[in-house]
Each structure stands twice: as C-alpha cells, then as structure tokens.
N, C-alpha and C positions, 0 to 999 in steps of 0.2 A: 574663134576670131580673136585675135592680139589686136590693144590698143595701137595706134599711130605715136611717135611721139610726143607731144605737145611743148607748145610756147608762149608767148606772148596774147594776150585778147584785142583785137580789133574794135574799135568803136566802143568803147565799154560806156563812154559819158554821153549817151544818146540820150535827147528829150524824152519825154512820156510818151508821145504822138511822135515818131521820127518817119522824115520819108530818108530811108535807106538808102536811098542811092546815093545823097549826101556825105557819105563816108570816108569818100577819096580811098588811099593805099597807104593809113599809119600801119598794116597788118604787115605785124616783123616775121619772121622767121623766112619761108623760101619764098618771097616775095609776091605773095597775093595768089589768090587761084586764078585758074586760065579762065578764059570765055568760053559757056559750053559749045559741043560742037553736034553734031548730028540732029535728030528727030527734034529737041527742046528747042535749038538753036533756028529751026525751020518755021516753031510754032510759037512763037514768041506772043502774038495778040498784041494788041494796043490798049493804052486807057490806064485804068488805078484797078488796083489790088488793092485791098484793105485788109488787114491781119490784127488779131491784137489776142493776147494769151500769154503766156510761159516768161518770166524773163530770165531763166532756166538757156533756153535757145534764143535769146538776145542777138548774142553776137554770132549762133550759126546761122541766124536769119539774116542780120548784117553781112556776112560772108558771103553767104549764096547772090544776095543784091546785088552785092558791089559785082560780082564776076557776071551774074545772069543777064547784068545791064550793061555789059561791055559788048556783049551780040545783040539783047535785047532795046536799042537805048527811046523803044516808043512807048515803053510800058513805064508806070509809076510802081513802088510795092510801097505800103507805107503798114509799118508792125509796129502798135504799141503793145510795150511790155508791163501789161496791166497784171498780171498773174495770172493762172491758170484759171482762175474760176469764174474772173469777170472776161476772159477770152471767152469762153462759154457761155457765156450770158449773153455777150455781144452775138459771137454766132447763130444763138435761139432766136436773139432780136433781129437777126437780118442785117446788122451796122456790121460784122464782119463776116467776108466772103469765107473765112475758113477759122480756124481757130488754134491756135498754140496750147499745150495741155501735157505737162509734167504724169498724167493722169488719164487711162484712158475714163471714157464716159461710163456713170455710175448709172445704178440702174433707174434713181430719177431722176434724173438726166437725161436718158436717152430716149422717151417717147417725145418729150419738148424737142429735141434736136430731129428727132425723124419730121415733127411736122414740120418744121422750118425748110423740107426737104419734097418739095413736089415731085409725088410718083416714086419717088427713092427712099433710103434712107440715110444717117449720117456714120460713116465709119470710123473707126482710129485708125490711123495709118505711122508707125513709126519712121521717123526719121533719121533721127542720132540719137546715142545711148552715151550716158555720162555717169561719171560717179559721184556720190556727194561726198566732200570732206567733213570734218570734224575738227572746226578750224578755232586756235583758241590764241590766248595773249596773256602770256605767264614766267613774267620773268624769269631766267634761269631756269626754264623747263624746255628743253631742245628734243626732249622725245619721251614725247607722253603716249602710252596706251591703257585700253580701255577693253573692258569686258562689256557686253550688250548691257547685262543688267547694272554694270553700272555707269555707263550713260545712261540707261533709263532713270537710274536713285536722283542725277545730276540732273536731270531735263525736268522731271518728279517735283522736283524739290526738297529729294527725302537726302541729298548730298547735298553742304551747304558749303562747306570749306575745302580748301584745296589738299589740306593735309590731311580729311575725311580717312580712316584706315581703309573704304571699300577704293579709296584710288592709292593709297599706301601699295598694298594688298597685290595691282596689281602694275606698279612704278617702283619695284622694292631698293632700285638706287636711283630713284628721282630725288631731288631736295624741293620738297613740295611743300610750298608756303602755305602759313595759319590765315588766309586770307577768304574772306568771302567771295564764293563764288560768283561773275553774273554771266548768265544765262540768258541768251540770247536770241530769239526766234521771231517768225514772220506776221505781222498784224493784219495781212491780205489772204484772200484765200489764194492757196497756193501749192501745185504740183508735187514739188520736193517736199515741203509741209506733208502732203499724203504718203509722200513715200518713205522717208524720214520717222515718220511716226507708224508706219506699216513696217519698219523694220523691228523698231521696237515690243511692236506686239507680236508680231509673231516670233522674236528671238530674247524676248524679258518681258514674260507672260505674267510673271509675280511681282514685277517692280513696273509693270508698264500697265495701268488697269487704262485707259483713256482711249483704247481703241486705237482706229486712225483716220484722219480728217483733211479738210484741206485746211480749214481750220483751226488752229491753235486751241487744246482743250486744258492741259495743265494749269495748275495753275502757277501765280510768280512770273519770276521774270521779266526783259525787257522787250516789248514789242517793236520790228521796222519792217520798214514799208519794202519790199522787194528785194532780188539777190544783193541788189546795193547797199540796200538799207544795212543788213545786218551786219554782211563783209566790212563797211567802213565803220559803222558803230567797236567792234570788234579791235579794227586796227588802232581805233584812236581808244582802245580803254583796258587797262590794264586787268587782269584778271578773269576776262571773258573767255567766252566759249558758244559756239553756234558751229550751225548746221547750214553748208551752203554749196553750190558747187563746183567743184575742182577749177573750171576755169578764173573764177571769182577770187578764190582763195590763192592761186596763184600768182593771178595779178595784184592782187593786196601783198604778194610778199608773205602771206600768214603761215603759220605751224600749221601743220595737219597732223591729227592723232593717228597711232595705229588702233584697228578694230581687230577684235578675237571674231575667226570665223569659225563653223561647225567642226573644225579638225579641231580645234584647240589652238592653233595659232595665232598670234600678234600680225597682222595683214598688214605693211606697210600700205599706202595710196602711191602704186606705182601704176604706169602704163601698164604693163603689162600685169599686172597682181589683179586691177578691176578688170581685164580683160577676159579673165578668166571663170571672173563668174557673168558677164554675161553671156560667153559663150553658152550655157545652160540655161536661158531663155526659152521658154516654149512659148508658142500659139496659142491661146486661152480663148479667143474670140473666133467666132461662126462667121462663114460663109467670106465677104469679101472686108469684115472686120480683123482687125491685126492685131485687138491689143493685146499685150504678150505677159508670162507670168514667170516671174523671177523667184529664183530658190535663194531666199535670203539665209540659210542655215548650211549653205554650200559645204560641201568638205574638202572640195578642189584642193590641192597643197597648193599655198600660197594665195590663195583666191582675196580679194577685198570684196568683204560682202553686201555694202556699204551702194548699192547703185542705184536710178534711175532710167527710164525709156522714155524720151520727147516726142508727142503725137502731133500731126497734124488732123482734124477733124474737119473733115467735109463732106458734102452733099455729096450721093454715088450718081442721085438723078435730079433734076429742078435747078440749077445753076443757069442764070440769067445768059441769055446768046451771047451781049456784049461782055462778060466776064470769062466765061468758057472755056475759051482759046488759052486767054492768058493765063486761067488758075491751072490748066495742064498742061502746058508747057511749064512753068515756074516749077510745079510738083514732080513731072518729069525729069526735070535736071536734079531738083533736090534729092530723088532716088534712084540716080544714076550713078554707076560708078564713078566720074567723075565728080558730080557731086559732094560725092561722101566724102572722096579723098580731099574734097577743098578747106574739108575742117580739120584735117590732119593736123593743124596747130594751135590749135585752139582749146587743148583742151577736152576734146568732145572724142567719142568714140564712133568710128562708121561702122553702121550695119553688115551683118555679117551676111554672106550672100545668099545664103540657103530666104533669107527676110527680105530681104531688098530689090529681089526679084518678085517676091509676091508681091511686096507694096508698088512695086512700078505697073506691074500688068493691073493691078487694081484702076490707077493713074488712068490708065490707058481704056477701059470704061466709063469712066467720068463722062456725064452727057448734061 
C-alpha cells in the first residue's frame, strides 16, 4: 500500500466537544470528499452519535462528517478529541457509543470494555494509518536526522544540548547550536504517546528503559495537552522538539526529522517512505478483532519506521436499537473505499485492502 499525497488539515481548531458537521468546506486540496454513495448512503439512522478518543484522527473524523452528512443530513456525529485513553474511558462508561484509540485495547482494558458490550464483545477495528513526525524548531537546522537511540538519549533526558556529539555523530554537516534542548511531550493519556514510546523500546532497548505507555513516563520536559497542544507549543518555541502527527506537523509548517530505519538508512517522512512500512502490517488480533502489529525495525529501503494505526472500538453485540443503524452506516462508509480515499489529503494514510475488507465485513455484523 503507497500513501495518497497529502495537504492541507481541515477543521484543525475544533472545540473539545465539536459536533462535526459544523465544519463547512475550509478542506483545501481537491475540494472536499464526495457524499458516500451505495449501502452507507441507504443506512444513514437518524439521532446523535457520540465519539470521543484519538486527536490523532481529529480531522479524519471531521472529514468523514462533513461528507457522510451531505447524504446523511438526519444524523448528528459529535467527536471529542479527549485522547485515546479517556476515549476509552468514555466507551467503558457508556457516554461514548464508540471510541477513537491511537492504541488497540490493552489487556486491562479489555474485559471492562467487553462488559460494556451486552452479549458481544468490544473489537479494534482500524481505520486510517498515519505516521508520526519528529517535529522540531531549531534555527538554521533544515535537515536534521536521527538514530532511534538517539532520539531515545533526547526524549531520556540523557541528551540535553543540540550540539550533544550523539546528534553531532549523526548531523556531521549540520551547524547544531550549544543550546538547551526542550523536549516536548503529551500530558493526557494518549495513542501516539503509546506508539511513539513503543518505538523507542523496541528500536533503543539500552537508551529507552521506560517501556511504552499511553502515559508519559520519562522524566523532564514540557508537558501539552493533545496533538495541539504540543504541535503549537513547538512552533511558538525555539529549540524544541516533539513527537506528533504528520498531519499536525504539516499544518504548523514544522521541520520533521529524518529516522534511521532497520537497513541503516536516514528515512525522510515522505508519502510514500511511511507507506512502506505500513504495508508490512500484520493482524495481531483474534477472531473479528483487527488490531494490527507493526515491524518498527523494518528494513524496507527507504521505509519511515516511524508509524501509527487509528482504531475505532466498538461493541460487536449490545448497541442500543436507536444508535444501531447510524453507528453502521457511519463505520461503513468510514471503511469503504470511498471512505478512505476521502482522507487522501490530509495527511493520513488509507488502509490497504487486503485490511479494509475485513474491517468492513466486521461493520456488517455489528448488531
């Protein structure tokens, strides 16, 4: 699977609580996705959706809205972008019919979520796949890269200045200022947090002892609140550096580092470079659970190893009559080829179809 190209973000300055469909058509590039058509478009439902999870898929869940409500226009979606882990929370509590999650369900997590789930249980279901950047703000540094372990030394703490010899070492004609590094990460529990920090342990074992979390565990550094938070801390501060993704970082305008993948190469963050390694996604997850397992040590040439996979999590059985309709029709369209291609610019990567087929027929169980 090759990335789409990517542009512009759609809706990026949404409230906390946003009803979506509010968004109008600021969404630049080939002027907004269509209105879907076939089976979604039939099974529209009426009433409120409620979502809250990821702000990761912020603006692929703004996308999907703005188009799904141009057929659909009886239904409400309303997505706050709380982070991944109080999406979760919300879901076990019942206040959201589905949940956003950077992260498929962990394993305690997911007996609370089956109960929440009468007669069923609750699956991950992927949606879009994204890469995270390595976004930073360093004057007169236009192309910085990085070995795994030393983004871990830097995230660590055990890297404090820019002119450190372990970023010397691998910038050997960068002009890399004596300056203090700030280090910038997420103060909510959060998706990319898990995955961000899952890259690091499994690819800088000896510089990354902290596991991986949704949780921020290092110590140091600047704590924000959501992909906003950090992206704009970042852009307004000189000498920073954070972990966010690609859509975010492109609409901030920001540097993105290159990542040294399993071959030994310097990975630029291109379309087609993260494409590369998610093609080698595998299936991790039993029966009509999807979540997927990513070879962060890729040796692909050219590969950015550097990615994430956006879940939706919901009930397979126990979904209230009046919500029903509308949570599969909406999840329908979203893993529909259509669908996918509507994020073609934003950034976001569509599932590859060997994936996108199983998560739709799953859809299509939903009771």
């Amino acid at each position: 699977m090759k990335l789409q190209r990517h542009g512009a973000i759609a809706c990026l300055a949404m409230t906390a609580v946003l009803a979506l469909s509010a968004c109008g058509s600021d969404n630049n590039g080939s002027g907004g996705a269509a209105a879907p058509s076939g089976s979604a478009a039939s099974d529209c439902g009426t009433g409120t959706i409620n979502a809250a999870g990821s702000s990761a898929q912020k603006n692929a869940v703004a996308e999907w809205t703005k188009a799904y409500q141009k057929t659909c226009n009886g239904l409400t979606i309303n997505y706050d972008p709380s982070g991944s882990g109080a999406g979760i929370q919300a879901f076990i509590a019942g206040t959201a019919d589905f949940a956003g999650s950077d992260s498929a369900l962990k394993p305690e997590e997911k007996p609370k979520a089956d109960a929440r789930c009468s007669g069923g249980q609750a699956v991950d279901l992927p949606m879009v796949t994204g890469p995270i950047a390595v976004a930073y703000n360093v004057q007169g540094v236009d192309s910085l890269q990085l070995k795994p372990a030393t983004l871990a030394k830097i995230f660590a703490g055990k890297v404090t200045k820019w002119d450190d010899p372990a970023i010397k070492a691998d910038n050997a004609d960068a002009k890399l200022p004596s300056a203090a590094i700030q280090t910038v990460h997420r103060n909510d529990e959060s998706g990319t947090t898990d995955n961000f920090t899952k890259f690091l342990s499994k690819t800088a074992t000896t510089d990354w002892t902290f596991d991986h979390a949704k949780t921020w565990k290092a110590p140091g550094g600047t704590g924000q609140k959501g992909s906003d938070g950090v992206t704009n801390f970042v852009k307004s501060t000189q000498n920073a550096i954070t972990y966010t993704e690609l859509s975010y970082a492109e609409n901030a305008g920001l540097k993105m580092a290159k990542i040294q993948n399993g071959a030994g190469e310097f990975a630029e963050l291109t379309a087609e470079n993260a494409g590369k390694a998610v093609a080698g996604a595998k299936v991790a997850g039993q029966g009509d659970d999807l979540a997927l397992s990513i070879d962060y040590s890729t040796k692909e040439a050219g590969a950015y190893p550097l990615v994430l996979v956006t879940y939706e999590i919901v009930c397979t059985k126990g979904l209230s009559a009046d919500k029903l309709k509308a949570i599969k029709g909406f999840l329908s369209y979203t893993s529909s080829t259509e669908g996918q291609q509507a994020l073609s610019d934003l950034g976001y990567a569509p599932l590859p179809d060997s994936v996108r087929t199983k998560v739709a027929d799953v859809v299509t169980k939903l009771a």
